[in-house]
One Martini backbone bead per residue (centre of mass of N, CA, C, O) as a GRO file, in nm:
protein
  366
    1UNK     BB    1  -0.302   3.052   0.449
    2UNK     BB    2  -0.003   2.927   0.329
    3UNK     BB    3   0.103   2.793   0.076
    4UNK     BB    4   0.250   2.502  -0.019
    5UNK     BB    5   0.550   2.397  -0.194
    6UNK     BB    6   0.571   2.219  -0.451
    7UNK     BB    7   0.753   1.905  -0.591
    8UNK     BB    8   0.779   1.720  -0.868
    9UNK     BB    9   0.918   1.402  -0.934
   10UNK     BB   10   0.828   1.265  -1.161
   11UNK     BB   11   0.625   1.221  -1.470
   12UNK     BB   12   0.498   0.969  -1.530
   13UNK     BB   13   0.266   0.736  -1.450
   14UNK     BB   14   0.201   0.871  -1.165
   15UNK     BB   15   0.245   1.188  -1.146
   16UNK     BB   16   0.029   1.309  -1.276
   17UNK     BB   17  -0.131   1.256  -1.066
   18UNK     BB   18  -0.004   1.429  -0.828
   19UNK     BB   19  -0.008   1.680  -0.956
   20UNK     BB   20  -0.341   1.713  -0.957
   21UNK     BB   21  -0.388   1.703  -0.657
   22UNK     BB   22  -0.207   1.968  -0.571
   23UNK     BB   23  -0.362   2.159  -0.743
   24UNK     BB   24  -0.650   2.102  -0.606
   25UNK     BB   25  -0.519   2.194  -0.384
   26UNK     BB   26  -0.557   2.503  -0.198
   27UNK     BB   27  -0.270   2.485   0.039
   28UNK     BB   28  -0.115   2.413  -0.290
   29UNK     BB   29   0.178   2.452  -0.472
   30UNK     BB   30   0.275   2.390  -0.800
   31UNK     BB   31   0.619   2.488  -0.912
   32UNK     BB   32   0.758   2.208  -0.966
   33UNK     BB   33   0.936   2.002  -1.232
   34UNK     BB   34   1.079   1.698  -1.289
   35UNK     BB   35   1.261   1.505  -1.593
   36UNK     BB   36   1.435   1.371  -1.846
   37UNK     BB   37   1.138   1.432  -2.006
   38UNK     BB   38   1.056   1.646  -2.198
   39UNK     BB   39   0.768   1.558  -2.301
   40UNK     BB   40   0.671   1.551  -2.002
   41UNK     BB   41   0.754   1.846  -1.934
   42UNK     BB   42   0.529   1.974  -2.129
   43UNK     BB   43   0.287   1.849  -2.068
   44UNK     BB   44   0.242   1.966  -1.820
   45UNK     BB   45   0.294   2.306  -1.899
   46UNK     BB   46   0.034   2.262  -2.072
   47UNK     BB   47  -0.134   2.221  -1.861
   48UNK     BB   48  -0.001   2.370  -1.584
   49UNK     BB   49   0.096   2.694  -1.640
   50UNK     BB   50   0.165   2.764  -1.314
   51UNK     BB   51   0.427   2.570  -1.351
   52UNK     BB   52   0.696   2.735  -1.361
   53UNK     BB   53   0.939   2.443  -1.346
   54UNK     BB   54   1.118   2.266  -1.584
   55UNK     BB   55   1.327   1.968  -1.557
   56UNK     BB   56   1.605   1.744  -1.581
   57UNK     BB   57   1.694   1.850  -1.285
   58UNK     BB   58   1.647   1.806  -0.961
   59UNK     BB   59   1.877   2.033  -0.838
   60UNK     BB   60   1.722   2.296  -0.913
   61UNK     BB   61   1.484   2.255  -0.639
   62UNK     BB   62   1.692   2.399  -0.440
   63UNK     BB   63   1.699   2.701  -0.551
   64UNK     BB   64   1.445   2.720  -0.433
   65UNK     BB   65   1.101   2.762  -0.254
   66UNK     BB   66   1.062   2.492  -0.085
   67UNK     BB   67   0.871   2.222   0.127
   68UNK     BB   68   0.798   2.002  -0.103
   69UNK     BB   69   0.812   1.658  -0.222
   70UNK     BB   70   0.782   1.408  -0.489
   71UNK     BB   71   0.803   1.112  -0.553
   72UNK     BB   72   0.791   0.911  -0.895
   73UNK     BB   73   1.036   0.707  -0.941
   74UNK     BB   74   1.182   0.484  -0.982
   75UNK     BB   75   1.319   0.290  -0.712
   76UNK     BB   76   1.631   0.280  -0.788
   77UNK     BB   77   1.658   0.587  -0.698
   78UNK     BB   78   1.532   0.685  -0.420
   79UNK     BB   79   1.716   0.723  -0.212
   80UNK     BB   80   1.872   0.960  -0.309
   81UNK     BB   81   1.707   1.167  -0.372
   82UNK     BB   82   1.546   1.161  -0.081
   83UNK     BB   83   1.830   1.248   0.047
   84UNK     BB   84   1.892   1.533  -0.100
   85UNK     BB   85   1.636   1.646   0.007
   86UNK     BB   86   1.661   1.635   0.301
   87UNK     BB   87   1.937   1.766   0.311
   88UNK     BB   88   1.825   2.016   0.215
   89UNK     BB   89   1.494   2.040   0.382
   90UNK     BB   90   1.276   1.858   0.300
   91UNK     BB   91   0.995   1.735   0.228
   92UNK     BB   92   0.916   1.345   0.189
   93UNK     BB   93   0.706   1.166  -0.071
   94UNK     BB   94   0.745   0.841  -0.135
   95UNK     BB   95   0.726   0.597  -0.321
   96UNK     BB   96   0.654   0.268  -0.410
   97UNK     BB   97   0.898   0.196  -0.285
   98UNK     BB   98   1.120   0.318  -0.051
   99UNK     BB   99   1.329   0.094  -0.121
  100UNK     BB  100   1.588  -0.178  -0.201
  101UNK     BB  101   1.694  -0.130   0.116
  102UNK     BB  102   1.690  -0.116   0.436
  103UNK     BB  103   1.938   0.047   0.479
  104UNK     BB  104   1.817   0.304   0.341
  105UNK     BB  105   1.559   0.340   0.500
  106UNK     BB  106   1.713   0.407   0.753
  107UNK     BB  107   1.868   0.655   0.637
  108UNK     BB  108   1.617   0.813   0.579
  109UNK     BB  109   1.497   0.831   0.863
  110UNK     BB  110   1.757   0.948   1.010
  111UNK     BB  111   1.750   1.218   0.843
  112UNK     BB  112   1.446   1.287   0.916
  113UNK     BB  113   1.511   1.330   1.233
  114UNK     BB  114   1.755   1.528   1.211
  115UNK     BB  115   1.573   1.738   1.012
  116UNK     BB  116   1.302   1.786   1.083
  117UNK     BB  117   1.130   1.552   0.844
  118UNK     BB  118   0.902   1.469   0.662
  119UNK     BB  119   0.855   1.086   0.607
  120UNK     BB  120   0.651   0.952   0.302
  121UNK     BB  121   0.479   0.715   0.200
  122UNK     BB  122   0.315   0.551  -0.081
  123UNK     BB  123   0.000   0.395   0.069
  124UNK     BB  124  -0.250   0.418  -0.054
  125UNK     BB  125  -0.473   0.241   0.046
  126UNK     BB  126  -0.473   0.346   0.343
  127UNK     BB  127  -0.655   0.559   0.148
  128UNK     BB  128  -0.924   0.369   0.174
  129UNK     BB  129  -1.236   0.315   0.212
  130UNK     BB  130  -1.275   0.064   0.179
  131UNK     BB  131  -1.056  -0.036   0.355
  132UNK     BB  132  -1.168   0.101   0.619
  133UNK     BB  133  -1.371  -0.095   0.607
  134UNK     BB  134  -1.272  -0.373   0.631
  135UNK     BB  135  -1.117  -0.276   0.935
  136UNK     BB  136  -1.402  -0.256   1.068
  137UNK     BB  137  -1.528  -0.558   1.024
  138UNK     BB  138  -1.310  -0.680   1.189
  139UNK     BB  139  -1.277  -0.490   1.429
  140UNK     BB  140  -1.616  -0.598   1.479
  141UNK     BB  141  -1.660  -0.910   1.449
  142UNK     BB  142  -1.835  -0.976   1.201
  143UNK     BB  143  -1.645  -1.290   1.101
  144UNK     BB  144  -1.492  -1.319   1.369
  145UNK     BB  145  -1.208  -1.538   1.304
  146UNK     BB  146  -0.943  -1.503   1.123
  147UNK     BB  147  -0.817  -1.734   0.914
  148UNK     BB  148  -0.791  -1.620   0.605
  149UNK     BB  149  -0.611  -1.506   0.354
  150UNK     BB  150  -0.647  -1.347  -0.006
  151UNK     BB  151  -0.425  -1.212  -0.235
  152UNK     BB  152  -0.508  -1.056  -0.559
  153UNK     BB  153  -0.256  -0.890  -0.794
  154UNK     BB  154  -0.309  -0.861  -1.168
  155UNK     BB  155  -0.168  -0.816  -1.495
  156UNK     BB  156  -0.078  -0.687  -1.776
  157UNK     BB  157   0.169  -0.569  -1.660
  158UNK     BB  158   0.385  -0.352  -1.580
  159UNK     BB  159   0.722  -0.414  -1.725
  160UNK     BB  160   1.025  -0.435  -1.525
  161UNK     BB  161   1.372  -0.389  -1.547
  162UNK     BB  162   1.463  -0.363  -1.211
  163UNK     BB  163   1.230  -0.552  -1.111
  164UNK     BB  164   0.989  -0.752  -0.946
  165UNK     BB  165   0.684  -0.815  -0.874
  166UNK     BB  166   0.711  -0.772  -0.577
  167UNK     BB  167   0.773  -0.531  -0.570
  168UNK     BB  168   0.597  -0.397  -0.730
  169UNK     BB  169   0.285  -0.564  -0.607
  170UNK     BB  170   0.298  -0.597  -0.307
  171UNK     BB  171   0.315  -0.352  -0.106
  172UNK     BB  172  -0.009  -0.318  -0.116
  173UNK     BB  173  -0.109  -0.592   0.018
  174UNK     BB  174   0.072  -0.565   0.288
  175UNK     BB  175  -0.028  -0.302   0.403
  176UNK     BB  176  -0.337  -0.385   0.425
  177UNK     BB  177  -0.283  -0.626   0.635
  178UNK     BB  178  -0.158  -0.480   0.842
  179UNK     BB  179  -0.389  -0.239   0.873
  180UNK     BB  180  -0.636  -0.482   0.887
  181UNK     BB  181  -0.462  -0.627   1.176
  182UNK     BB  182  -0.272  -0.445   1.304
  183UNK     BB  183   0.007  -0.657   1.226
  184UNK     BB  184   0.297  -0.829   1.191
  185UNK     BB  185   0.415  -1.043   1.050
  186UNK     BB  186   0.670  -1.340   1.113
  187UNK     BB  187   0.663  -1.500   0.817
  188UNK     BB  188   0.823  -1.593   0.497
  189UNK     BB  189   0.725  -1.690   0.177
  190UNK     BB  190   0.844  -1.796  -0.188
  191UNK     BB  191   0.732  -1.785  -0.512
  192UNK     BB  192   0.868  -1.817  -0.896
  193UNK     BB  193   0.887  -1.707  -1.187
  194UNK     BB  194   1.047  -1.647  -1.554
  195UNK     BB  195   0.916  -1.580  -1.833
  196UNK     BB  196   1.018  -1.326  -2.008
  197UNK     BB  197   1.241  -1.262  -1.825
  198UNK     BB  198   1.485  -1.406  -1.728
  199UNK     BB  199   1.588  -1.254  -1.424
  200UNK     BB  200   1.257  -1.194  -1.374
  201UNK     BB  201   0.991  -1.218  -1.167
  202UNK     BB  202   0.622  -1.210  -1.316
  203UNK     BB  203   0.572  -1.446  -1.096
  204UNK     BB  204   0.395  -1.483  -0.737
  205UNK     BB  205   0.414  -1.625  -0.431
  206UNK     BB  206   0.291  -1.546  -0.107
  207UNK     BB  207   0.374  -1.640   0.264
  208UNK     BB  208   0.197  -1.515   0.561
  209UNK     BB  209   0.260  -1.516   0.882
  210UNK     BB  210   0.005  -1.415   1.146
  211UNK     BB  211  -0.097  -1.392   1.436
  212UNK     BB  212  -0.348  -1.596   1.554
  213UNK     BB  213  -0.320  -1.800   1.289
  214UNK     BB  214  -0.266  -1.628   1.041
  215UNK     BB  215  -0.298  -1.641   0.697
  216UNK     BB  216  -0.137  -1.539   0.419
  217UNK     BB  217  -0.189  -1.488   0.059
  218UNK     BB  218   0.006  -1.384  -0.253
  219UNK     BB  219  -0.066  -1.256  -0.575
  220UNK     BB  220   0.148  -1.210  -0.848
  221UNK     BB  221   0.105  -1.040  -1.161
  222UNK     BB  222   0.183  -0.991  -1.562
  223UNK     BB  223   0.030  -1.267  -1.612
  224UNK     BB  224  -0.270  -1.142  -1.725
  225UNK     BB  225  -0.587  -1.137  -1.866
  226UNK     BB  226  -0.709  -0.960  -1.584
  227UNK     BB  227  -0.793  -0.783  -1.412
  228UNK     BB  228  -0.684  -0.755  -1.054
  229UNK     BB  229  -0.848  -0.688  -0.696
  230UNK     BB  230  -0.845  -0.929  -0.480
  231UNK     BB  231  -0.986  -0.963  -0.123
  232UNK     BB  232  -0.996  -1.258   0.095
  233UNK     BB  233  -1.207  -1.329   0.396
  234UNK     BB  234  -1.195  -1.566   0.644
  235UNK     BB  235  -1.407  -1.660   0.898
  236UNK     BB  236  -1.562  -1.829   1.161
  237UNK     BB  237  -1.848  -1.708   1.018
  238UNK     BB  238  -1.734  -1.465   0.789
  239UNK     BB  239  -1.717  -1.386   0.458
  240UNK     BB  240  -1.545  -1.203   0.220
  241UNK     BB  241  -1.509  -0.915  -0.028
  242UNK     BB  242  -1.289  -0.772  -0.241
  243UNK     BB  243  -1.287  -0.525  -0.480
  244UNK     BB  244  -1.129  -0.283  -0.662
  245UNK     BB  245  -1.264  -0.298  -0.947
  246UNK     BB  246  -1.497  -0.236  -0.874
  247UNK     BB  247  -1.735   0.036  -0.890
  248UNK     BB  248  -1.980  -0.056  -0.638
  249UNK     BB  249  -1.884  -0.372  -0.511
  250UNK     BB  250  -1.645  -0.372  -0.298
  251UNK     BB  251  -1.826  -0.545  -0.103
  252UNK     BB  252  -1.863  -0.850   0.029
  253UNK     BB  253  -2.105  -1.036   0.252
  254UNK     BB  254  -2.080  -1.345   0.390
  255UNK     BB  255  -2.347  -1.578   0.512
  256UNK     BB  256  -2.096  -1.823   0.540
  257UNK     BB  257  -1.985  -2.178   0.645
  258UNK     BB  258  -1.832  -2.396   0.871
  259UNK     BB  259  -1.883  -2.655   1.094
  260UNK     BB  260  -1.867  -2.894   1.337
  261UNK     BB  261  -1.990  -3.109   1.537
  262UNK     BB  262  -2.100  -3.269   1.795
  263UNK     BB  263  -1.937  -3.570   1.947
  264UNK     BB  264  -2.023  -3.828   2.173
  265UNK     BB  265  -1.784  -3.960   2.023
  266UNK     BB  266  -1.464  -3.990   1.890
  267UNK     BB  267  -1.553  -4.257   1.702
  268UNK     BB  268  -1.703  -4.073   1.563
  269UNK     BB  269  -1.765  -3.930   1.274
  270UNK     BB  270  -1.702  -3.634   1.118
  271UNK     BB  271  -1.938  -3.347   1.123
  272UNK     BB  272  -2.103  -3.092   0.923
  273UNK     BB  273  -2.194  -2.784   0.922
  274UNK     BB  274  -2.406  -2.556   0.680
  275UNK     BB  275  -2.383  -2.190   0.610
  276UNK     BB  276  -2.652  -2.049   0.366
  277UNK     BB  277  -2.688  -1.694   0.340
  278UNK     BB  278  -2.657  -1.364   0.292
  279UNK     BB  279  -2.581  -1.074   0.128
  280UNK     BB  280  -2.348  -0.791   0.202
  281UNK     BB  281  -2.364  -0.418   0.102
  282UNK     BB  282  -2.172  -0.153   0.112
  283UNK     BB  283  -2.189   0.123   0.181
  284UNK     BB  284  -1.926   0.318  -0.004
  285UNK     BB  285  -1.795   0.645   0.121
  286UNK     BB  286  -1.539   0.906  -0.059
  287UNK     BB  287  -1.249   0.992  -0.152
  288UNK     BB  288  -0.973   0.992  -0.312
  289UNK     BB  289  -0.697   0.843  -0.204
  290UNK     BB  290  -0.481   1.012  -0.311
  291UNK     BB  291  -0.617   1.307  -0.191
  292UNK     BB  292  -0.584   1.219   0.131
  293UNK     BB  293  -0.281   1.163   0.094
  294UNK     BB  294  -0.226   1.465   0.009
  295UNK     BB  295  -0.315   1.556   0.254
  296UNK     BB  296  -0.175   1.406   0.479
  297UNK     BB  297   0.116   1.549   0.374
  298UNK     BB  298   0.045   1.855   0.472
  299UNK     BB  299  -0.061   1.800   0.786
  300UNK     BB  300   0.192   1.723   0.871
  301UNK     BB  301   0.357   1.901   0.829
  302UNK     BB  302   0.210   2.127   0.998
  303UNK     BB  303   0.174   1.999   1.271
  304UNK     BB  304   0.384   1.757   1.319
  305UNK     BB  305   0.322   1.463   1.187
  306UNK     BB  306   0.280   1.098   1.206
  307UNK     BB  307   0.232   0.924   0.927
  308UNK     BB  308   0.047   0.670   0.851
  309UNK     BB  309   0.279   0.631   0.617
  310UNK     BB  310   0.581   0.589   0.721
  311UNK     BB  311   0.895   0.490   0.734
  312UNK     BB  312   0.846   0.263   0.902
  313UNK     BB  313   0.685   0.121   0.756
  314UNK     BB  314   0.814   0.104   0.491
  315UNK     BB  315   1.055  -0.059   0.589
  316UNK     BB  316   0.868  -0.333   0.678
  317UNK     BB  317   0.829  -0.376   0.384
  318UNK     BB  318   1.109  -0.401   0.272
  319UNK     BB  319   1.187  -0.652   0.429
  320UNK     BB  320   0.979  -0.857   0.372
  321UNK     BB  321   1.065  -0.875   0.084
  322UNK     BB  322   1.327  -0.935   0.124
  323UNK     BB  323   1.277  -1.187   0.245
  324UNK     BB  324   1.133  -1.306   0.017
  325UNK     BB  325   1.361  -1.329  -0.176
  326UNK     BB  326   1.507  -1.520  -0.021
  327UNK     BB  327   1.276  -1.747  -0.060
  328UNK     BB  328   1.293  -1.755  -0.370
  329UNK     BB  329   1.629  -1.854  -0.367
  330UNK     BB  330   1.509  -2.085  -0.173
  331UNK     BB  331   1.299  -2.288  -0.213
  332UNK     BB  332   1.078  -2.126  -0.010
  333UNK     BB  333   1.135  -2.062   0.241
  334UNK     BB  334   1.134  -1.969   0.571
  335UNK     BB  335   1.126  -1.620   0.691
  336UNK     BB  336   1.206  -1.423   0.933
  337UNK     BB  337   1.106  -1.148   1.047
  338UNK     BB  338   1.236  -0.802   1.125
  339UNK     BB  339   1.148  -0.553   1.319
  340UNK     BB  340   1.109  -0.185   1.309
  341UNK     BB  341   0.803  -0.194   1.461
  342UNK     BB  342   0.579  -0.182   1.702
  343UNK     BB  343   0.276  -0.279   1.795
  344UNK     BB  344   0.195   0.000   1.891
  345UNK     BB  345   0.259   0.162   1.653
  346UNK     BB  346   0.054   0.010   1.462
  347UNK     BB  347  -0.178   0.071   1.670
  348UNK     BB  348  -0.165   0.404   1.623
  349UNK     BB  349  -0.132   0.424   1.309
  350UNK     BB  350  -0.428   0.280   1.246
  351UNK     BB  351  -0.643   0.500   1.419
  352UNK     BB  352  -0.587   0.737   1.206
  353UNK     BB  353  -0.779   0.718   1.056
  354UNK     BB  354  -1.041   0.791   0.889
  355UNK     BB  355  -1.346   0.809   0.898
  356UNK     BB  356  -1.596   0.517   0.862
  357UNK     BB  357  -1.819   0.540   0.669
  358UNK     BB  358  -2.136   0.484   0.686
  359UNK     BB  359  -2.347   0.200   0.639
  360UNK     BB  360  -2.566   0.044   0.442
  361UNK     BB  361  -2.795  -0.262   0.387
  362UNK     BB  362  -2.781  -0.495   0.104
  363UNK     BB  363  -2.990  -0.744   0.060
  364UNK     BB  364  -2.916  -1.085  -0.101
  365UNK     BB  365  -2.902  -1.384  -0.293
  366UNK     BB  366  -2.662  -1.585  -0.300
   0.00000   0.00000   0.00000
């Protein structure tokens, strides 16, 4: 079978990893790399001696042989590019987000349907085993009816220059959730303050309300001082937690809750039962996400299928913040989110899962 020509575009922060993950791929031959960054230009060809051609135009990488590019620019960049690409006859792989405006995701869309070329988001977490354990947790009835969900995204930096930080980092929480529930919000609001940037907003809380009364919480920020990432899922039964920090417990099952009493009659005031069990340590085992991800945009091109985080999926996302920014601009007000992908589509798309690997249960006190 013959190596898939790959080109990467953006050597900054993400690009370096992106680059290493497809020279490491067997079936893919990264050939060329753009930047405007001479130096980050050099540092490539200087590790990577295969790689033919390093540039600051990305349009010189049309000139060449390649069947797929991978975009890892500022965002605030993405439409155009990857619009070039795609019309050029490339697959295209963009991180997140898809673009910083819903009618460019749709028009990316639109010509990537028209070329008959594979275009995908870089929704990293969705190729996480963890986060498939948890999605299968979930949907195994294990914590019982999802309460309610809380999630944190935290750390000093990077701050970024044109883009605030639900921008920069709710992508990941909001597939996640979408990912692991299988649904796509309904309304969100957003509140936010902008300490150190005048006019960009480096902390946000948000709020995402979703089918079945599940409301889900997400915090994001620039002025943390600890890494933080982490997802708490409470159930009617049993509650979660996620870690992605951790390096060995990345899920723990907690078997505690409270329910309330059964009353003889109305006039009784309500009284509570707490249930205080022990806790269960998944063992979780699998590829890094991001060699999964780019395997799976590899597959998709052979194949000719629809990668488990599409254009519509990305677009549906860039909606969702459009709202939520919409609503920390009005403070903070519900804003109706308006879907671009059928809840079927969201339950065929997450079905693609790759197999996730069993676990044996390690039991502790709580």
């Amino acid at each position: 079978m013959k190596a898939l020509n790959i080109g990467v575009i953006g050597c900054g922060y993400w690009g370096p990893n992106l680059i290493r993950n497809f020279i490491e791929i067997p079936d893919a031959e990264v050939v060329a790399v753009a930047d405007l960054d001479e130096g980050r230009l050099a540092s490539v060809t200087a590790r990577y001696p295969q790689v033919l051609i390093a540039t600051q135009d990305y349009q010189q990488l049309f000139q060449i042989d390649l069947n797929a590019v991978v975009i890892s620019t500022p965002p605030s960049t993405h439409f155009q590019i990857a619009m070039d690409c795609l019309e050029h006859g490339l697959h295209v792989l963009v991180e997140k987000p898809l673009t910083l405006k819903s009618s460019e995701a749709i028009k990316l869309i639109e010509t990537a349907k028209k070329k008959r070329r594979i275009l995908m988001v870089g929704h990293t977490f969705e190729f996480n085993p963890a986060v498939h354990t948890l999605k299968e947790i979930i949907a195994k009835g294990e914590l019982g009816s999802v309460h309610h969900i809380d999630a944190v995204r935290a750390n000093l930096g990077l701050f970024q220059s044109d883009l605030n930080v639900l921008w920069d980092l709710a992508p990941h929480d909001i597939s996640i959730l979408i990912y692991i529930l299988g649904q796509l919000p309904a309304m969100v609001s957003a509140q936010g303050m902008a300490c150190i940037h005048p006019h960009l907003e480096d902390v946000a809380y948000m709020t995402l309300e979703f089918p079945d009364n599940i409301m889900a919480n997400i915090r994001t920020s620039w002025l943390d001082p600890v890494k933080t990432r982490r997802i708490t899922v409470v159930g009617s039964e049993k509650m979660l937690i996620y870690d992605d920090v951790s390096p060995s417990e990345k899920i723990k099952i907690f078997d505690i809750g409270v329910k309330p009493n059964k009353r003889k009659n109305s006039d009784e005031p309500l009284q509570f039962d707490y249930k205080r069990g022990g806790v269960t340590i998944p063992q979780i085992q699998g590829s890094e996400p991001l060699r999964m991800e780019c395997t799976h945009f590899l597959s998709c091109i052979r194949e000719n299928t629809k990668p488990l985080t599409s254009g519509e999926s990305g677009l549906n996302i860039v909606q969702i913040i459009e709202s939520a920014q919409h609503s920390l601009l009005n403070g903070g007000v519900s804003v109706p989110i308006q879907s671009h992908i059928s809840p079927s589509e969201i339950k065929e798309a997450s079905s693609k899962v790759r197999q996730v690997p069993q676990f044996k249960q390690i039991n502790v006190k709580a």
